[in-house]
C-alpha positions as CSV (number, residue, x, y, z in Angstrom):
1,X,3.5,30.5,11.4
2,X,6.4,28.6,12.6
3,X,6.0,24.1,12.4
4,X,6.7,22.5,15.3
5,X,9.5,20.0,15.4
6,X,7.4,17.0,16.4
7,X,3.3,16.4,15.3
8,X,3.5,13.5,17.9
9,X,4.9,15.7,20.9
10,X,4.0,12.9,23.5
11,X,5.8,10.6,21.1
12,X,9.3,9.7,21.7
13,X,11.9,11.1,19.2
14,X,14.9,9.6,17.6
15,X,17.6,11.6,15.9
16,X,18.9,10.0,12.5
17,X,21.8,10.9,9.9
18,X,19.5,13.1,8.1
19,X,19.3,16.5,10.2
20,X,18.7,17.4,13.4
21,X,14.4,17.8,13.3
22,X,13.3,14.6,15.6
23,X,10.9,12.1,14.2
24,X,8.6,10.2,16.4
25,X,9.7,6.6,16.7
26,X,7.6,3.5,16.2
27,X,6.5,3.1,19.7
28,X,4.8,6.3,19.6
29,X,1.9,4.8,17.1
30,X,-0.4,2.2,18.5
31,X,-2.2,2.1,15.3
32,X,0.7,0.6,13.6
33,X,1.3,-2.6,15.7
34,X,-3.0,-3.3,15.0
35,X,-2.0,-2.8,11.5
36,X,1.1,-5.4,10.9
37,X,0.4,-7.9,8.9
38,X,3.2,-9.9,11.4
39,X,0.5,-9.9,14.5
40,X,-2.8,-10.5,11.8
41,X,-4.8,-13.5,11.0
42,X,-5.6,-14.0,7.9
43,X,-10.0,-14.5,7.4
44,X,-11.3,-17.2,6.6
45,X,-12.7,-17.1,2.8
46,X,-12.7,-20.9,2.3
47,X,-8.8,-20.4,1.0
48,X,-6.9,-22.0,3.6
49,X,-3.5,-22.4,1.4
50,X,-5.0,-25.6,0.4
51,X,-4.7,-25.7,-2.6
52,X,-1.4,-23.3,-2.2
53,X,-1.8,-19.6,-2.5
54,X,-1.8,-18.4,-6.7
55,X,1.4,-17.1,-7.8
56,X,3.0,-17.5,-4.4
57,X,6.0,-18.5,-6.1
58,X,6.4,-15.3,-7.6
59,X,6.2,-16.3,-11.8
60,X,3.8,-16.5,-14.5
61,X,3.3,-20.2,-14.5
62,X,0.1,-19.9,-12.6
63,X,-2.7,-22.0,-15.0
64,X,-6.0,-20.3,-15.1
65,X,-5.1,-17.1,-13.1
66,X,-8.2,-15.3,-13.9
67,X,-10.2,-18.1,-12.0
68,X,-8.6,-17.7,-8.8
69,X,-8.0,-15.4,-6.4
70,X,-7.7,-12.6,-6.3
71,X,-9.4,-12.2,-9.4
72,X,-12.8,-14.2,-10.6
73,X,-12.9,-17.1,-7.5
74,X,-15.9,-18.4,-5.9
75,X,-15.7,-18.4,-1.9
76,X,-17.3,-21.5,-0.1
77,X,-20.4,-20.4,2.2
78,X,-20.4,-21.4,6.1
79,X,-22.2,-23.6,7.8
80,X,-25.6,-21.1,7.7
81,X,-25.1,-21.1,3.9
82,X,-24.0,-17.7,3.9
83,X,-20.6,-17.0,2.1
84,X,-17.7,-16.5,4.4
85,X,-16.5,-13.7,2.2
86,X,-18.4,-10.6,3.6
87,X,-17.8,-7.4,1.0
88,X,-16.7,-4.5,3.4
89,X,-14.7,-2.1,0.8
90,X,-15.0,-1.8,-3.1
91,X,-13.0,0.2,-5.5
92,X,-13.1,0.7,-9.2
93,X,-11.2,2.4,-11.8
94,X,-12.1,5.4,-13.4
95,X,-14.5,4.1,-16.4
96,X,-16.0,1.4,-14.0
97,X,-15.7,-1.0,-16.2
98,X,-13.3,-3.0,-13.6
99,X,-15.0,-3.6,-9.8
100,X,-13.1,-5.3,-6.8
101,X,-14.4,-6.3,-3.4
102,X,-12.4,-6.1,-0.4
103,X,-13.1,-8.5,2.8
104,X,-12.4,-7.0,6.2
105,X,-9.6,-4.2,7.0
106,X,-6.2,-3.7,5.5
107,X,-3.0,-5.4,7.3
108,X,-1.0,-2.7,6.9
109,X,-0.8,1.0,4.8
110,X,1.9,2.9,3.7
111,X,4.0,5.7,2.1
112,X,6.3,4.6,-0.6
113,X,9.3,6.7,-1.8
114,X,11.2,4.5,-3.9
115,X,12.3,5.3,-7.6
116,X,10.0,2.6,-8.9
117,X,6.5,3.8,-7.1
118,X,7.4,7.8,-8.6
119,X,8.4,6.1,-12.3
120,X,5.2,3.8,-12.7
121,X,2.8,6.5,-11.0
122,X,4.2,9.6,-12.0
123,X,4.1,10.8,-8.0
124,X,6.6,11.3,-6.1
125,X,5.4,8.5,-3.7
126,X,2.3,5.9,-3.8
127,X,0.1,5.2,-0.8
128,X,-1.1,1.5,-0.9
129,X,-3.3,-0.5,1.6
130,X,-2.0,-4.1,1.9
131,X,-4.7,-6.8,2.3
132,X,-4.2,-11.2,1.8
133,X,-5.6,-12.1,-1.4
134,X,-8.0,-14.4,-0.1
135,X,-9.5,-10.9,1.1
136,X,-9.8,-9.8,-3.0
137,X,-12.4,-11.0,-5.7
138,X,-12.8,-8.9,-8.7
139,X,-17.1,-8.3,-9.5
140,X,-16.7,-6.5,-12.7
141,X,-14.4,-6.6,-16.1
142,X,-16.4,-5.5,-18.9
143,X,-15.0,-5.6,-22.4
144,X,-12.0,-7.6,-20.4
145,X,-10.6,-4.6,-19.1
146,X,-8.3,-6.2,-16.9
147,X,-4.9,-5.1,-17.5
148,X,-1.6,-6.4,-16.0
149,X,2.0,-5.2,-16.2
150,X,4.9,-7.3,-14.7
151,X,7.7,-4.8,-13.1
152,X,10.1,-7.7,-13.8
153,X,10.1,-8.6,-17.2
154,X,8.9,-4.9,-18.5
155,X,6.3,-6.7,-20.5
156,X,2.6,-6.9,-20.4
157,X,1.7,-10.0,-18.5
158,X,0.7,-11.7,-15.7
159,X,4.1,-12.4,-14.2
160,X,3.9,-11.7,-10.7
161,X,4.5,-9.1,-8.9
162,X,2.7,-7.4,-11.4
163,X,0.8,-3.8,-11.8
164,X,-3.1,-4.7,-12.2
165,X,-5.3,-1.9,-13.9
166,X,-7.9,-1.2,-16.1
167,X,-6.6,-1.2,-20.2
168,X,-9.5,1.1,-21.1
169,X,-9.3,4.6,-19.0
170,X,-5.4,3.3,-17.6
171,X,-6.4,3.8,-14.0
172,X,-3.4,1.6,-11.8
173,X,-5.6,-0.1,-9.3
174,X,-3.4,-2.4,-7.1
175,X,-0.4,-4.2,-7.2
176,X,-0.9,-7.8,-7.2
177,X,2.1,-9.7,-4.6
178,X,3.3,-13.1,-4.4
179,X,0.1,-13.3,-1.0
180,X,-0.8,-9.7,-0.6
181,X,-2.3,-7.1,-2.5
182,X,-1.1,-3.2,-2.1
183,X,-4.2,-1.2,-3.7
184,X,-4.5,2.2,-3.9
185,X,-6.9,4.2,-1.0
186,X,-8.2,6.6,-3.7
187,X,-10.0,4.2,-5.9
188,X,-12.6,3.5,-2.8
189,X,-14.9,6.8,-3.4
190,X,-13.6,8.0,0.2
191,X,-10.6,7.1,2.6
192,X,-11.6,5.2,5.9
193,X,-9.3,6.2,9.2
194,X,-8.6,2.5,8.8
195,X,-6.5,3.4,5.4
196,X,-4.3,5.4,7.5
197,X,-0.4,5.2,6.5
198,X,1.2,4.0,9.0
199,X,5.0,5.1,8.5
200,X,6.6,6.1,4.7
201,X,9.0,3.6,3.4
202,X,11.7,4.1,1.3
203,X,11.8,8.0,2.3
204,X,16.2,8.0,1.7
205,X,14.4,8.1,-2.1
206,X,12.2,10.8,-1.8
207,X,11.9,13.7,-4.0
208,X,9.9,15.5,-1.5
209,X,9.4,15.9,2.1
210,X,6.4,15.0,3.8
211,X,5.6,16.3,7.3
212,X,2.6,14.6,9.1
213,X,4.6,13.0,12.1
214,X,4.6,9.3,11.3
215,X,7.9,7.3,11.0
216,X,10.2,7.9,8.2
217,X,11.6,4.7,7.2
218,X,15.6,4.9,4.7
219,X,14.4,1.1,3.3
220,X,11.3,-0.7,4.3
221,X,10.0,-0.6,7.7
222,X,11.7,-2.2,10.7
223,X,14.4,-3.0,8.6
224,X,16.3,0.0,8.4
225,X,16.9,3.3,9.7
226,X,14.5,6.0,11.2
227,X,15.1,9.3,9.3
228,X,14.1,12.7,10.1
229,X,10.8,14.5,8.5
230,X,12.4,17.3,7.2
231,X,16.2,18.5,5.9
232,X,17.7,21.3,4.0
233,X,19.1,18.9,1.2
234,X,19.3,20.1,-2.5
235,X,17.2,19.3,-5.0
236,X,14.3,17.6,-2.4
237,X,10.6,19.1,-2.4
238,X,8.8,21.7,-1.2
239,X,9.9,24.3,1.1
240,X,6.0,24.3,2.8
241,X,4.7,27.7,3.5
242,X,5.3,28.7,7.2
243,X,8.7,26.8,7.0
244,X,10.9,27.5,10.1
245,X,14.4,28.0,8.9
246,X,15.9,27.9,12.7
247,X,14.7,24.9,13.0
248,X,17.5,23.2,10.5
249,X,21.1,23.8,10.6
């Protein structure tokens, strides 16, 4: 069975550096301009950046972390009493002993190549949903599971951006920005459509190609250049079954 050179074929194609197999561009996904966190309000939980965001300045001077969001905060109700912050997603790791609550859909989701994502996951690319973090409140840490690992200083603290997961089974469960939160789609018992990558970033890092038809991004997205699905460069993986050889110089 030969692949086709295009999933999209009413998509527009753009040829990169990479090879000569056609990519379908940006324009050809409606689904990622709903998804940018650019064109996206953020809901209203009763956090209106008053007081400021936590950790928004990227650091670990954030007082009382664990109190706010998006960890063990309160959301204020509306005017019917009710609280504005309506649970529509949870995830947990594997043990349970750690529970988060997710308001509303994701901004965004996404591929990511770079060396980091395969070192700290052991994959050769992590797929995370990005939501605000007034759209996160944790519901369970028993035994003070709560782990966190700052990327920056290599140590275990909350020094943001960190790596949030549970210290008792080790599952990751998100990574906790200076406003958003990237978790991971396959600690939510099941995938919604809305969960969706929207385009792989960072794919000029990749140790293996990847061939569902959504933009291929060298850097991160609409910042750098489109690349092509699939090469014949050395040392990248796999060489799927049913791979076309004519179609790569």
């Amino acid at each position: 069975m030969s692949l086709t050179t295009n999933v999209h074929l009413e998509s527009q194609t753009k040829t990169g550096s990479h090879s000569c197999s056609p990519c379908p561009s940006p324009e050809g996904h409606t689904h990622q301009a709903d998804h940018s966190a650019g064109k996206k309000s953020i809901p209203n939980t009763g956090w209106c950046d008053s007081p400021p965001i936590p950790s928004c300045d990227g650091s670990d001077s954030e007082k009382d972390w664990m109190l706010k969001l998006p960890y063990n905060w309160s959301p204020v109700c509306g005017p019917d009493s009710e609280e504005l912050f309506k649970t529509k997603y949870e995830s947990s790791c594997w043990c349970s002993a750690v529970h988060f609550a997710f308001l509303g859909d994701p901004f965004d989701a996404k591929h990511c190549h770079c060396r980091q994502c395969q070192w700290l996951h052991s994959a050769p690319f992590q797929w995370v949903v990005i939501f605000p973090k007034t759209s996160v409140r944790i519901l369970e840490n028993n035994s003070d599971a709560l782990h966190c690992f700052s990327t920056t200083t290599k140590k275990a603290s909350h020094h943001v951006p960190c790596k949030v997961s549970c210290d008792i089974c080790w599952v990751p469960l998100f990574d906790e920005g200076k406003r958003m939160v990237l978790a991971y789609p396959s600690h939510y018992g099941g995938v919604p459509l809305e969960f969706q990558p929207s385009c792989h970033i960072f794919y000029g890092q990749r140790i293996m190609e990847v061939y569902d038809g959504i933009p291929k991004w060298r850097g991160h997205k609409d910042d750098s250049e489109l690349m092509q699905e699939m090469s014949n460069v050395s040392g990248v993986m796999p060489r799927y079954k049913g791979y076309d050889e004519g179609l790569h110089p």
